[in-house]
LORO-56407 format. One record per residue (C-alpha): residue number from 0; x, y, z. Coordinates in steps of 0.1 Angstrom, whole numbers, plus 5000, padded with zeros to 4 digits. Layout:
residues N
pos;x;y;z
NUM;X;Y;Z
...
//
This chain:
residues 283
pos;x;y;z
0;4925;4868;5045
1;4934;4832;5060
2;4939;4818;5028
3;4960;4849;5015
4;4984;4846;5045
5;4985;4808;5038
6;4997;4814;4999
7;5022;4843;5015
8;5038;4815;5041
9;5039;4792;5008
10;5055;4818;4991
11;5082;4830;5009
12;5118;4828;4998
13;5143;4798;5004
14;5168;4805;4976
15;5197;4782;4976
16;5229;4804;4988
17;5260;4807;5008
18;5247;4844;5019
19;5241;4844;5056
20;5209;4862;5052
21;5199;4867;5022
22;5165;4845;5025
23;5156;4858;5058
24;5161;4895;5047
25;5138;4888;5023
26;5109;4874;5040
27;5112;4894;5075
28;5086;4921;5064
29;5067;4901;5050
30;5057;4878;5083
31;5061;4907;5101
32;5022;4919;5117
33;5011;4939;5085
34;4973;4951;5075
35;4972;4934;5045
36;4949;4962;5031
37;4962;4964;4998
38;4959;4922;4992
39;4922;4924;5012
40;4907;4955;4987
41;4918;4932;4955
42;4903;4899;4968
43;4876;4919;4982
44;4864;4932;4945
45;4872;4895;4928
46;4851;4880;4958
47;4819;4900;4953
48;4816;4892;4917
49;4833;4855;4910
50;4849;4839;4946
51;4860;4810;4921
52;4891;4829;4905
53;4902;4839;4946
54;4931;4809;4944
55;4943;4830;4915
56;4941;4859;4927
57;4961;4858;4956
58;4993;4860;4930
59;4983;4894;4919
60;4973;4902;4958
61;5004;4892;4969
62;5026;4910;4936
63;5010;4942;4955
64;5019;4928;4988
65;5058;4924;4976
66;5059;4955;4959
67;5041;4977;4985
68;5067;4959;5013
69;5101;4968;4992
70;5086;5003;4990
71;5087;5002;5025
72;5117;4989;5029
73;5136;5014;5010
74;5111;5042;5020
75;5129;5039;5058
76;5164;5040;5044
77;5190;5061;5058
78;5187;5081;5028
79;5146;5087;5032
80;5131;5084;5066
81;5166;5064;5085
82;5136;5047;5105
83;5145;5017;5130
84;5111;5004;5132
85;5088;4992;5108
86;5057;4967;5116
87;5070;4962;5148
88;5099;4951;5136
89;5137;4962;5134
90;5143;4977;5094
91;5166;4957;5073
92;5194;4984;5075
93;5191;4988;5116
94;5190;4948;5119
95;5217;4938;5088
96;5228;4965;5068
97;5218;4993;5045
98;5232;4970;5013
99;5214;4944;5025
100;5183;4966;5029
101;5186;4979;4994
102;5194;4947;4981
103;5164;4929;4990
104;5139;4960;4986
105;5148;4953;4946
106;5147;4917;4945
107;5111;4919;4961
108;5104;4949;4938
109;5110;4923;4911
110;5100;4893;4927
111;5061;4912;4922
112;5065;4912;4884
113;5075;4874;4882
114;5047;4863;4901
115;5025;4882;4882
116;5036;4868;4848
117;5028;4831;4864
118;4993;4839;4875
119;4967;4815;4860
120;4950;4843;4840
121;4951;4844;4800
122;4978;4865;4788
123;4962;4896;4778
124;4948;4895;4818
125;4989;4890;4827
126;4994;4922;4807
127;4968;4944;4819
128;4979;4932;4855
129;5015;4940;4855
130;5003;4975;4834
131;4983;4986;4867
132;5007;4975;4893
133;5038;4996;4871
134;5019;5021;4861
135;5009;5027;4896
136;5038;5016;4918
137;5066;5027;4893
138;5075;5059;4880
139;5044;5079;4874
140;5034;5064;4905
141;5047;5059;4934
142;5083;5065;4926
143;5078;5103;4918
144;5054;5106;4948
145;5083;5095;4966
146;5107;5115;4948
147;5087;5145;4955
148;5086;5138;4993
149;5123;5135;4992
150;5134;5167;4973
151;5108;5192;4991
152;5115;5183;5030
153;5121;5212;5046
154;5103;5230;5022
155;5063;5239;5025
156;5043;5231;4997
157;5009;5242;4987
158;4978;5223;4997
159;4977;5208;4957
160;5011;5201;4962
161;5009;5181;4991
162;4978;5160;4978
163;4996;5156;4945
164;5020;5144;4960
165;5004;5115;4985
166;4979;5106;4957
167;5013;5091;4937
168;5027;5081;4970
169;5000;5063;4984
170;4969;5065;4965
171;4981;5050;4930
172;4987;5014;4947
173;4955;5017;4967
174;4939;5022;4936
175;4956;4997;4914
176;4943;4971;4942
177;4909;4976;4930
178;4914;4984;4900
179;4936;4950;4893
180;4904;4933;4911
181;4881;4942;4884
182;4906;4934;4859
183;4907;4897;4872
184;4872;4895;4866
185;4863;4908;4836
186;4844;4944;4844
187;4863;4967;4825
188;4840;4994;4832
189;4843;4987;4869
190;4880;4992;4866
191;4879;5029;4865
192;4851;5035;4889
193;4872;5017;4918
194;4905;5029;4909
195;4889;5068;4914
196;4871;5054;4947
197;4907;5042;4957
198;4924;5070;4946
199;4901;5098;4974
200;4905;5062;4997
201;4941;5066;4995
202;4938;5103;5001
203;4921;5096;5030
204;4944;5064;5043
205;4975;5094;5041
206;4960;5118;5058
207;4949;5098;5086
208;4988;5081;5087
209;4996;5118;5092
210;4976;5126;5121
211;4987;5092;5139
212;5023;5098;5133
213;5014;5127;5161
214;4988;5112;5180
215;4999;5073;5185
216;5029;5061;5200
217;5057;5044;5185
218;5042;5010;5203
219;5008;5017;5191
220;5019;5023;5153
221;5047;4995;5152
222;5064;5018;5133
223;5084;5052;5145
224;5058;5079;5146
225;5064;5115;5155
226;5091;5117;5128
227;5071;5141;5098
228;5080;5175;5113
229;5102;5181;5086
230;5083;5169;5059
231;5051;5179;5036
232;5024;5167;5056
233;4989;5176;5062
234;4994;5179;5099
235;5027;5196;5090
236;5006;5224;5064
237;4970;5223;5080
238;4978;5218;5120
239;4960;5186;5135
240;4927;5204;5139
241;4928;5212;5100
242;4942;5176;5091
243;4909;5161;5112
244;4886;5183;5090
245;4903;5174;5058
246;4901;5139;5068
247;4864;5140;5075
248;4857;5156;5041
249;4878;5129;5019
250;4858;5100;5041
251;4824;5114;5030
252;4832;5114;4997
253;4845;5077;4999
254;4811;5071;5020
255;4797;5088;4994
256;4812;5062;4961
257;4811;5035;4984
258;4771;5036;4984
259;4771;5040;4952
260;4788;5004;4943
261;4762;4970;4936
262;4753;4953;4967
263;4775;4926;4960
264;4806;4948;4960
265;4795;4972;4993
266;4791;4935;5013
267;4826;4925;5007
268;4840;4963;5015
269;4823;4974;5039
270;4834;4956;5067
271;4873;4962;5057
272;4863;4998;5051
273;4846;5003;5080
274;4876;4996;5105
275;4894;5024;5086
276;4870;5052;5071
277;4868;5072;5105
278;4899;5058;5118
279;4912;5092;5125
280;4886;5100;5148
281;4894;5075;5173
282;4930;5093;5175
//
């Protein structure tokens, strides 16, 4: 991921302005310490099968990168979560202001889409790129999963609920990462395989978040934890001995996929899979 940070730091924003701010706003979350796990699953699938289009794919790593940060961004608003903390870092509304927050949540939301268009890929590539990252991140994605979240706090939801409603929150980007992989290489058939693998992975990434919001500290998660009592969670709906078992189901069935992938592709995921698979069992 060396050369992926490298492209970020080459990336970052230095727009010509009079705002005060504006360009550090912008580029705070994205120096701040992060896991990178979306960027690393994408370059991960375009490493195992062609490692010579990896300069080019750091645009569309990064596009998910810019996009998964402004969700972030807005997702500890006053009007969501009001967090202070996110990757170890003051939020853009506790350290400027909520405009400011909002503001630059957008332009990075948009920021994703230009970079994307730029990308050294042939246009129908483009397309297909910026498809999976909307269709994923925007409405039918990510957005409603959010939406959902929002609107039924306070209010228990049904175990179907609950996964419907992480699988748009979380699962759809975590999927789109592999599945734009694939796209950059030409495997069509691929594409849907790994988006389903990352769509129980990103089951399995929530759940886990959820039982370290009440295990880890707010130092250990860089971000303020203990703060889903009032929210649909499956420590919340299950209790943290349920949560653990649900956990260890999903992460057999990723095991599961993930043995069923080439050699090629279980070399480059592995080790980033590893680190997180039984994550929730060191908590």
């Amino acid at each position: 991921m060396e050369q992926f940070e490298q492209f970020l730091n080459a990336n970052l924003f230095h727009i010509d302005s009079f705002h005060p701010h504006y360009n550090n706003a912008l580029n705070i979350m994205l120096q701040a310490k992060a896991k990178r796990f979306r960027p690393a699953l994408l370059l991960g699938v375009v490493k195992a099968y062609n490692p010579l289009l990896l300069d080019g794919a750091n645009h569309a790593a990064l596009a998910i990168e810019l996009l998964h940060t402004y969700s972030l961004i807005h997702d500890d608003l006053p009007a969501m979560d009001d967090a202070q903390l996110r990757r170890g870092e003051l939020t853009l509304h506790a350290r400027y202001d909520e405009t400011t927050a909002i503001l630059a949540g957008d332009a990075l939301n948009t920021e994703a889409f230009r970079l994307l268009s730029r990308a050294p890929f042939s246009d129908r590539v483009r397309i297909k790129l910026i498809e999976s990252l909307a269709t994923n991140g925007g409405a039918s994605g990510m957005v409603l999963g959010q939406a959902i979240d929002c609107y039924f706090e306070n209010s228990a939801l049904k175990l179907e609920d609950i996964e419907f409603l992480h699988i748009n929150k979380t699962a759809k980007l975590i999927a789109a990462s592999l599945q734009m992989g694939a796209i950059i290489v030409g495997k069509k058939s691929l594409a849907d395989r790994v988006y389903e693998f990352g769509i129980d992975l990103g089951l399995l990434f929530q759940i886990q978040d959820d039982i370290l919001d009440v295990t880890q500290t707010t130092q250990q998660a860089l971000k303020n934890t203990n703060v889903d009592d009032n929210k649909n969670s499956f420590v919340t709906l299950l209790g943290l001995d349920g949560a653990h078992a649900q956990a260890d189901s999903v992460a057999k069935r990723v095991e599961e996929s993930l043995e069923g992938f080439d050699e090629d592709l279980k070399s480059e995921l592995n080790p980033l899979l590893l680190r997180y698979i039984n994550r929730h069992k060191e908590s």
